[in-house]
N, C-alpha and C positions, 0 to 999 in steps of 0.2 A: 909485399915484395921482400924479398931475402938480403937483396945485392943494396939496400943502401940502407941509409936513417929513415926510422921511423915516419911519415908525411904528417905538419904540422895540422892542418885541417883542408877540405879539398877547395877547393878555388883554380882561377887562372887566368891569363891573358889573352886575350880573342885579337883578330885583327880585322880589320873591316874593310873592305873595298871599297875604295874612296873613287870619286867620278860614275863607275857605272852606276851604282845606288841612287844618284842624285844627290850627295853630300859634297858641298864647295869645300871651299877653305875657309880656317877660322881659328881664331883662337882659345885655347884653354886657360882658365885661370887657376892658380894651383895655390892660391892661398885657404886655409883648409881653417872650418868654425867647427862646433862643436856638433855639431850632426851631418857636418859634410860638405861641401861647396865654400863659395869666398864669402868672408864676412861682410858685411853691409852698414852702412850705416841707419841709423832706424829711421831714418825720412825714407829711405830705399826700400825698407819693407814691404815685401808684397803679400799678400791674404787671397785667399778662396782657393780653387782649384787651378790647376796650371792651366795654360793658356795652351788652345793647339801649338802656336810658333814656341812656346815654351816647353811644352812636350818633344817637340823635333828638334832644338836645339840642347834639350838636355840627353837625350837620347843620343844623338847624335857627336857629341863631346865624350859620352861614356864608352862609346864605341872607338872612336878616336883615340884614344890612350889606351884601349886595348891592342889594338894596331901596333903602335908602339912600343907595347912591351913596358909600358909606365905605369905601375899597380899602384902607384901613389898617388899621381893624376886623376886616374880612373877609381879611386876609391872613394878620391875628393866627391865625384861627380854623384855619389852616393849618402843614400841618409844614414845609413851606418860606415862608416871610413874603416873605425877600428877591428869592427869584421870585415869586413869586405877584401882589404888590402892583405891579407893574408892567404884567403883565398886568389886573387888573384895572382900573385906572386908563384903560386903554388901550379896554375895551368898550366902554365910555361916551364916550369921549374922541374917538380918529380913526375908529371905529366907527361913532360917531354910532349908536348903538342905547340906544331907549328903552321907556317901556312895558313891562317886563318882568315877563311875571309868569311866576312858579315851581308847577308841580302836582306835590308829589313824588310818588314811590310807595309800592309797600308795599317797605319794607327785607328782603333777604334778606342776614341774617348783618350783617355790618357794610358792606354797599353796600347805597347810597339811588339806584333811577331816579329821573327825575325827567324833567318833559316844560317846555320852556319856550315862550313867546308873545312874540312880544316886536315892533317897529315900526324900521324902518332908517326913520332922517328925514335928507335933505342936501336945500338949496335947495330945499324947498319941496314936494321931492316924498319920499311914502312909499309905504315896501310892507312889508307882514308878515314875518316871521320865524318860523319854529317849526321845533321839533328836540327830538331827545328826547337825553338824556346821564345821568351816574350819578357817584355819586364815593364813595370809601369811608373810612369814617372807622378811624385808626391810634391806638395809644399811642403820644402824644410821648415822644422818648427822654429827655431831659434834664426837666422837668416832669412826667413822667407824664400828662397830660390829655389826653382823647381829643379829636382836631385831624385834619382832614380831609387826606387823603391829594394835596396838590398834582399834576398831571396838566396839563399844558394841554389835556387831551382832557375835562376837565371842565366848559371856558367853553366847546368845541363839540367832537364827535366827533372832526371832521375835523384835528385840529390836533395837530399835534406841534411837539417843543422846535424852540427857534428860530423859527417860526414868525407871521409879525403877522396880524391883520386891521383891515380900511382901507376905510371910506367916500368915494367921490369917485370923481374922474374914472377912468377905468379907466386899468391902464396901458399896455394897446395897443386899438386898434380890434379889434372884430367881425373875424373873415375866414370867408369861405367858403370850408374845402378843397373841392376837385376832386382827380379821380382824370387820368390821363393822358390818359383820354377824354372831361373837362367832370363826370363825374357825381358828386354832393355825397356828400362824406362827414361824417358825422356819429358822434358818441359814440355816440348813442341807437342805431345801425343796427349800428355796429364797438366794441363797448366798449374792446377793445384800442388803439384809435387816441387815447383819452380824453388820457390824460399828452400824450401826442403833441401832437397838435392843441391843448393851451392852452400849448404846448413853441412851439411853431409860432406863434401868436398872438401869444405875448410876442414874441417873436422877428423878425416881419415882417409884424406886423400895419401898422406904420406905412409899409412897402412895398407892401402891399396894395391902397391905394386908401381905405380905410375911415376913418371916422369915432369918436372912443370914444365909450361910454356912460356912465352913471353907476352903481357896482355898490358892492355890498359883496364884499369876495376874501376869499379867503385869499393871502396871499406868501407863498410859502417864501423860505425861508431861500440856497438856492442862486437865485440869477439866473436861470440856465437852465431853473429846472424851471416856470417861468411861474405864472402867479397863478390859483388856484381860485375862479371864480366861487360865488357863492354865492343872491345876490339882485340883480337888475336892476332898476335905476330907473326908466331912460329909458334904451331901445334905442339903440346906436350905427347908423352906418351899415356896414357890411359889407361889405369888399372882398372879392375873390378870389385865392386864393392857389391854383396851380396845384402839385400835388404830382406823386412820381413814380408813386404807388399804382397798382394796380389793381383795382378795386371787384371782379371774379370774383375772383380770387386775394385779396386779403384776406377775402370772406365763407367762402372754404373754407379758408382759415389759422383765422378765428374758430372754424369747427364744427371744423375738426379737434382743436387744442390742448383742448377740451371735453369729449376722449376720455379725457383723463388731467390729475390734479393736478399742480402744480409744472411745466406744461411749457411753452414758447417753441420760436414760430417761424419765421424770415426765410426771405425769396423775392427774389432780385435775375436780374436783367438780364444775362447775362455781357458779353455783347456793349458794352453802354454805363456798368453798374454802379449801376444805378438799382433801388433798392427797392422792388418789390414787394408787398410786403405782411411784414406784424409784426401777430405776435398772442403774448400774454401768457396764461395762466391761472392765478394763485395769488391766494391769496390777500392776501396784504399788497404786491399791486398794482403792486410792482417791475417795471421795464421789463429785465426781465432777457437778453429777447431781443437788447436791444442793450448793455447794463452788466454784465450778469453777466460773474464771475469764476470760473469754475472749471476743472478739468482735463478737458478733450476725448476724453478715450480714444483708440483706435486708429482716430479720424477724424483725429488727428494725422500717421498713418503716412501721409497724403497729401503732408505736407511732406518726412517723412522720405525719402520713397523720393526724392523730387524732392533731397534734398539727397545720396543715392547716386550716382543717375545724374549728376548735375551736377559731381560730385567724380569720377566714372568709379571709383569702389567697384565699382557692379555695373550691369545693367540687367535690362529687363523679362525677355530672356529668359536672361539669365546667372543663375550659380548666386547661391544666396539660404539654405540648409540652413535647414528646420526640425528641431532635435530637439526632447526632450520637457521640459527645461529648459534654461537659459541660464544663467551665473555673471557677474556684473561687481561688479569692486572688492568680492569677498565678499556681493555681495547676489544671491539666486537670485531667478530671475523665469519664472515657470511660464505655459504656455498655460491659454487655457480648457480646463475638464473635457471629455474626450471627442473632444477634438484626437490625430488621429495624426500622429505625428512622419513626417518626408521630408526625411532626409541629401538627395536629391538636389533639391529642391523648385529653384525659378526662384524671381526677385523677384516675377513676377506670379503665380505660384503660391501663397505665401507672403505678398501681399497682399492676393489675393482670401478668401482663408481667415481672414487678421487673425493671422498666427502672430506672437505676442510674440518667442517665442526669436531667428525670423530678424530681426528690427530688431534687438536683445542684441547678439546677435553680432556685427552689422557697425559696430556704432556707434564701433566705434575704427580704422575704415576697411582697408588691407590695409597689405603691408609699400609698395609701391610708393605707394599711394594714400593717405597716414593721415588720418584726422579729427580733431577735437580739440574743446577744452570751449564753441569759440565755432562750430562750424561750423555747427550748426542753427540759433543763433542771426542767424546771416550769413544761413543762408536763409530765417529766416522774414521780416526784416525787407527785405532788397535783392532777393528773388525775389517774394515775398508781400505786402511791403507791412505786415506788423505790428510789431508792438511798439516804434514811437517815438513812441505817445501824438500824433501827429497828423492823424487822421482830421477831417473837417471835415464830419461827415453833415449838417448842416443842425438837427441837435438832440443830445441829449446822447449820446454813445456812449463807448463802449472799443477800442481797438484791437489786443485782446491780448498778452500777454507769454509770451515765448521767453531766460529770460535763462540763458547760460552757468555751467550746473552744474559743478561737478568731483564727483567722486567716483558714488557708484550714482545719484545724480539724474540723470547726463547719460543714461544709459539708459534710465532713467524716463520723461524728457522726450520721447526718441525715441518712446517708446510711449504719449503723451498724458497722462503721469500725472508725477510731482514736482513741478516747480516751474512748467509750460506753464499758462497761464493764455488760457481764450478766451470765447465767448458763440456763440449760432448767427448772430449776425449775422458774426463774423469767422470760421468757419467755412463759410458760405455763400459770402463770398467766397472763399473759399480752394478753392473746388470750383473757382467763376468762373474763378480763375485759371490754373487747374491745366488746362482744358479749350479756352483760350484761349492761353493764354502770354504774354498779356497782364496787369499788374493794372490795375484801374481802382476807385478807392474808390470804395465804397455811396455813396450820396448821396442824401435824400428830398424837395428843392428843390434847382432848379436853379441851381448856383454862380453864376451870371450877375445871380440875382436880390441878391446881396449884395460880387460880386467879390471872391469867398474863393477862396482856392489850395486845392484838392484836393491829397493826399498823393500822391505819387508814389514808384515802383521801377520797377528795369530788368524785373520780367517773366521770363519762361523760356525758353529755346532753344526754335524747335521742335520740333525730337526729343523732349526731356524734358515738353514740354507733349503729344506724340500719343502717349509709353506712356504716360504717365498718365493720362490720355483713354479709354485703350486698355485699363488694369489695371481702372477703374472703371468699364467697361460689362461687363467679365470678371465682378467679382464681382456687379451686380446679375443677369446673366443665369445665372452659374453656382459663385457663392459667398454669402457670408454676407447678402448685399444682395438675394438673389432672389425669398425669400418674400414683403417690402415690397414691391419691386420688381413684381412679378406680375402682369401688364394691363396695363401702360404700353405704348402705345407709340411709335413715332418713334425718334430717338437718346437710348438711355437707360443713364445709370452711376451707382453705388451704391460707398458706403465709410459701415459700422457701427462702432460705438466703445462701449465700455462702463467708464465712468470709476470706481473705489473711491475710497470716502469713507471717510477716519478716522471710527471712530462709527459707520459705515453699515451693515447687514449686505448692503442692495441696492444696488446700482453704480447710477451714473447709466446712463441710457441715452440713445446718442448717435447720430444717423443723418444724412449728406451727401450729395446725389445732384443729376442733373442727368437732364432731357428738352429738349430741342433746343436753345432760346435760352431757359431755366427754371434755375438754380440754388436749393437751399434745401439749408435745415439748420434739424435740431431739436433740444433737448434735454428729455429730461424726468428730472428730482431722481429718485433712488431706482424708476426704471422698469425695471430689469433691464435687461437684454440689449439693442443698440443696435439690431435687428431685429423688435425686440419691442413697443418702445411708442412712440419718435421714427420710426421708418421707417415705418409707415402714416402718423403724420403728417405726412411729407417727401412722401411717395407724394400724397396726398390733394390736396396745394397744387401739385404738378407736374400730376397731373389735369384741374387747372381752368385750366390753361393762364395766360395772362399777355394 
């Protein structure tokens, strides 16, 4: 908000409807111990699990001094005080929320639902509040007394640590996205675009043209991740913020990722590096498609080969041997089951198939040609474009990491797995680039609209950009890529990956491909095989064109 100080962290005061609930009268104690509630003396101590009557009496007390408007009370009645009481002080406070009344529920075990009502008042105007939340009451460690289990997800669902909420001015204008072609996108139509677009709003609302409103938010904690509307006062006015989206191409990224749990999916431009479409499905709402961290599988070997040919190791149709394991620095690295080995295999042999051994093997280059622990690192970031943390997509993203292993990692790495860190949105690029030879960073607003420097690299020869081009239409038409692959058509290339989790027994599944001027990538957590559950979904979003 504009119009006042800073909010110290989000919290607040609740008030509870005393009598209809079934809560009598009763006393609070407000002598405060070191985790919350009155101190006791140690004959008084009590041990195990609270008691149901202990559950409803603590429950019950913490609601109580919310009523009141007594954040010191009501913090006592908690196992954290010194958080808590800040937060509470703060509902009431920059909040400006009043009228609260509390309906609890029936307790199950030692958690109380609870549905609240409650009125957002600033300048004169109001609008209702309701939400349902829960909180569960613990044995204090130090006292024994059963004292509610601190949460900031208990002054509202939506809230975690660090977190404020703030009545008043908004902190940017309304915007209207648009898609490349004028047409409105919205939360309600694109869920996945939700983070995004209040990303966006924080961001360039006040470029936009628009006017703010009067709301109650949420802030996070991070700047970038922009403020959660909650309750609107008095409508701002709206500007428009022209995105690079594609309203086809994001409604078939939404139904697709809907195929499977845990999955993300980017759509970019090669031609200019404009995104497409991002769609998310998990559940704890992560924008993983563009932040996620994890190991790429042998959608990595895109880079790799490109860091052979460019070092003149090998090329598409020079030898490349697959056998049926590999050795480096004492660690063995096996194909997938059911792979036959080919002493005489070619690089595009070998990478239309996804053979681990043949990366193994060359990853310490020849006697004439050697490679070393920074070479792929050289080529992810001065060919590619990744891993120096400076992408400038217009909202929060990652830009993957390539850092120079020694020992079996650097092997690893070649084959998308030890220390390689990516998301499908830097994997989508890396198709872009590989098909082009060109990089050009993602981007979801036009730089112009903020005169930010896009990340820059030299890019790839073109020789090394047209076998790569070349291996990747190989394998969607006649390797591991074909099955997803299967109906497209126009100019179309495919590269699968299949990342192992410590922990995991099922490999992430990873899939990268391109149709004409369409790159995407997808990944999905624990989906098997990268042809299996990301490549319909890569397949599905190249479909619907751009």
């Amino acid at each position: 908000m504009r119009n006042g100080a800073k909010a110290a962290i989000v919290g607040g005061v609740f008030a509870v409807m005393v009598g209809g609930a079934g809560y009598g009268a009763y006393n609070i104690v407000s002598a405060v111990s070191g985790d919350g509630g009155s101190a006791g003396t140690a004959a008084e101590k009590k041990t195990g699990p609270p008691s149901a009557d202990e559950v409803e009496e603590a429950s019950r007390a913490f609601f109580a001094a919310w009523k009141k408007g007594d954040a010191a009370t009501a913090a006592a009645e908690t196992n954290n005080a010194q958080a808590a009481r800040p937060l509470l002080v703060a509902y009431g406070g920059q909040a400006h929320i009043t009228k609260v009344k509390i309906t609890p529920g029936t307790p199950a075990g030692t958690t109380v639902p609870f549905s609240v009502a409650a009125t957002v008042s600033y300048e004169g105007k109001s609008k209702p509040l309701a939400y349902e939340s829960e909180l569960t009451v613990v044995r204090g460690k130090t006292t024994g007394k059963a004292l509610v289990d601190w949460q900031p997800a208990v002054v509202h669902p939506e809230l975690k640590t660090g977190d404020t909420l703030v009545t008043g001015e908004a902190a940017s204008p309304p915007i209207e996205a648009v898609d490349r072609d004028g047409v409105v996108l919205t939360k309600e139509k694109y869920p996945s675009l939700g983070p995004v677009l209040d990303s966006l709003r924080d961001k360039y609302g006040d470029k936009a043209g628009g006017t703010p409103g009067i709301e109650l938010a949420i802030r996070h904690e991070s700047e970038e991740a922009g403020d959660t509307s909650l309750v609107t006062l008095a409508k701002g006015e709206a500007g428009k913020l022209r995105t690079t989206f594609s309203a086809g191409a994001q409604a078939a990224a939404e139904k697709a990722v809907k195929r499977y749990a845990e999955s993300s999916v980017v759509a970019v431009k090669p031609s200019t590096g404009e995104v497409l479409a991002i769609a998310n499905h998990r559940e704890d709402g992560f924008n993983a498609a563009f932040e996620g961290r994890v190991a790429p599988g042998s959608t990595m070997k895109i880079i790799t080969a490109a860091m052979f040919i460019d070092n003149g190791v090998t090329s598409m149709n020079s030898p490349a041997p697959c056998p049926a394991d590999a050795v480096w620095k004492s660690q063995k690295f096996p194909n997938l089951k059911g792979m036959q080995p080919n002493e005489g295999a070619t690089l595009a042999n070998s990478f239309m198939r996804s053979c681990n051994t043949a990366f193994v093997k060359l990853v310490d280059g020849t006697d004439e040609k050697p490679l070393t622990d920074e070479s792929l690192t050289t080529e992810a970031q001065e060919r590619f474009g990744l891993g120096k943390d400076n992408w400038k997509t217009g909202v929060v993203s990652y830009d993957g990491s390539v850092p120079a292993s020694p020992g079996p990692d650097r092997a690893a790495n070649a084959i998308g797995q030890g220390q390689v860190q990516m998301n499908p949105l830097n994997m989508a690029s890396v198709t872009a680039t590989a098909i082009t030879g060109t990089f050009r960073q993602p981007f979801v607003v036009s730089p112009k609209l903020d005169n930010r420097q896009l990340a820059t690299a030299r890019g790839l020869p073109s020789d090394t950009a047209a076998q790569l081009k070349q291996m990747m239409r190989l394998t969607a038409t006649g390797g591991t890529a074909q099955k997803a692959m299967s109906g497209l058509g126009g100019d179309i290339g495919g590269k699968t990956g299949s990342a192992e989790v410590d922990g995991k027994e099922t490999s992430d599944s990873w899939f990268t491909g391109f149709r004409n001027d369409i790159a995407a990538a997808a990944m999905v957590q624990q989906g098997g095989h990268g042809g299996d559950a990301a490549g319909p979904i890569v397949a599905q979003v190249l479909r619907a064109g751009g």
